[in-house]
C-alpha positions in Angstrom: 32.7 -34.1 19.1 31.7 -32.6 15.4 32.0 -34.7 12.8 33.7 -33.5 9.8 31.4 -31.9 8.1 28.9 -31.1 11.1 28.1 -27.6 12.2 28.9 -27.0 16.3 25.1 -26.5 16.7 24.3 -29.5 15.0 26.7 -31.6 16.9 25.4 -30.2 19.9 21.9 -31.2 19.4 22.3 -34.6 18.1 25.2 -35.3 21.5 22.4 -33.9 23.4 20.2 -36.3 21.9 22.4 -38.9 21.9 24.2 -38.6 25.6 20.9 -36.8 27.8 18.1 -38.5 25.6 16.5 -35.1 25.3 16.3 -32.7 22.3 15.3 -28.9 22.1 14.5 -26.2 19.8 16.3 -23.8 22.2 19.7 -24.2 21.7 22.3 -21.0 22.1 26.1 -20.7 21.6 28.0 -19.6 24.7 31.0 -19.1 22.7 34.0 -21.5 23.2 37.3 -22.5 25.2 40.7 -23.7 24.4 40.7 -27.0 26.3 44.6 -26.8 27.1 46.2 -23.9 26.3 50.2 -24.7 25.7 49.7 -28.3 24.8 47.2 -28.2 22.3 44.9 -26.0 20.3 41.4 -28.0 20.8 38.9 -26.1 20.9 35.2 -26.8 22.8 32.2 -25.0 21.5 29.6 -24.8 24.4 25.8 -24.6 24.1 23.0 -24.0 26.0 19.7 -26.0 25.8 16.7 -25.1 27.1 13.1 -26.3 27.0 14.4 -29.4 26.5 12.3 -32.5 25.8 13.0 -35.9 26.0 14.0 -37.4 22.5 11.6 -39.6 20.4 14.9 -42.4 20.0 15.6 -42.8 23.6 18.5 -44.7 22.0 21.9 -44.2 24.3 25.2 -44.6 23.2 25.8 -48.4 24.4 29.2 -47.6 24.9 28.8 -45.2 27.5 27.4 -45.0 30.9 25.5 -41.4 31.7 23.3 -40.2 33.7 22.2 -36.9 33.6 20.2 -35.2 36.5 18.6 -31.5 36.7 19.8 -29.1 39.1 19.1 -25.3 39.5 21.7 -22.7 39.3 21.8 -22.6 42.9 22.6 -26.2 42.9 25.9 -25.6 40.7 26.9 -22.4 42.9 26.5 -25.0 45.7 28.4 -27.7 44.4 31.0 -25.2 43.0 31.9 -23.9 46.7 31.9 -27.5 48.4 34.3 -28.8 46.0 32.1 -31.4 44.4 32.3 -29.3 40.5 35.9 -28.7 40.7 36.8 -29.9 36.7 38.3 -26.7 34.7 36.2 -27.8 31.6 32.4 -27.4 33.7 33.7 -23.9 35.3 34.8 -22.2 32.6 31.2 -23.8 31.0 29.7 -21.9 34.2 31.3 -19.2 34.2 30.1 -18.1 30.3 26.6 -19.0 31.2 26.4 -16.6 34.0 28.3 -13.9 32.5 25.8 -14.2 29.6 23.1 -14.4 32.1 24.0 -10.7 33.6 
């Protein structure tokens, strides 16, 4: 979510922060989606961290419950074709970072 007044890259690094505990000084734009086409106009920007750190607060969000884990690309291609990543929101996500990735 960007607050008003936030840039996209600066709400990206401080959710980062906030929902992974990590931070990074390797952040790039992917570019965005339309989150539902038809019935509303939202729009996602999607990032890209790397070299990422674990964050100096190490203060979660007490209202949620997250936990992150690493996995290699293969691992998303893997989990893609079993069915287990089958949300539209983390495919399209996928799909940018590989096409940037060629």
């Amino acid at each position: 979510m960007v607050d008003p007044g936030e840039t996209p890259d600066a709400a990206a690094l401080r959710e980062l922060e906030e929902e992974v505990l990590h931070t990074t000084n390797k952040l790039s734009s992917l570019g965005t989606i339309i989150i539902d086409p038809g019935i509303n106009n939202q729009e996602a920007f999607i990032f890209v961290a790397e070299s990422i750190t674990p964050a100096s607060s190490q203060q979660a969000d007490p209202n949620e419950i997250i936990e992150p884990h690493r996995v290699t690309p293969e691992k998303v291609e893997e989990m893609i074709q079993s069915g287990e990543m089958n949300s539209g929101w983390p495919l399209a996500m996928w799909m940018k970072y590989t096409l940037k990735k060629q």
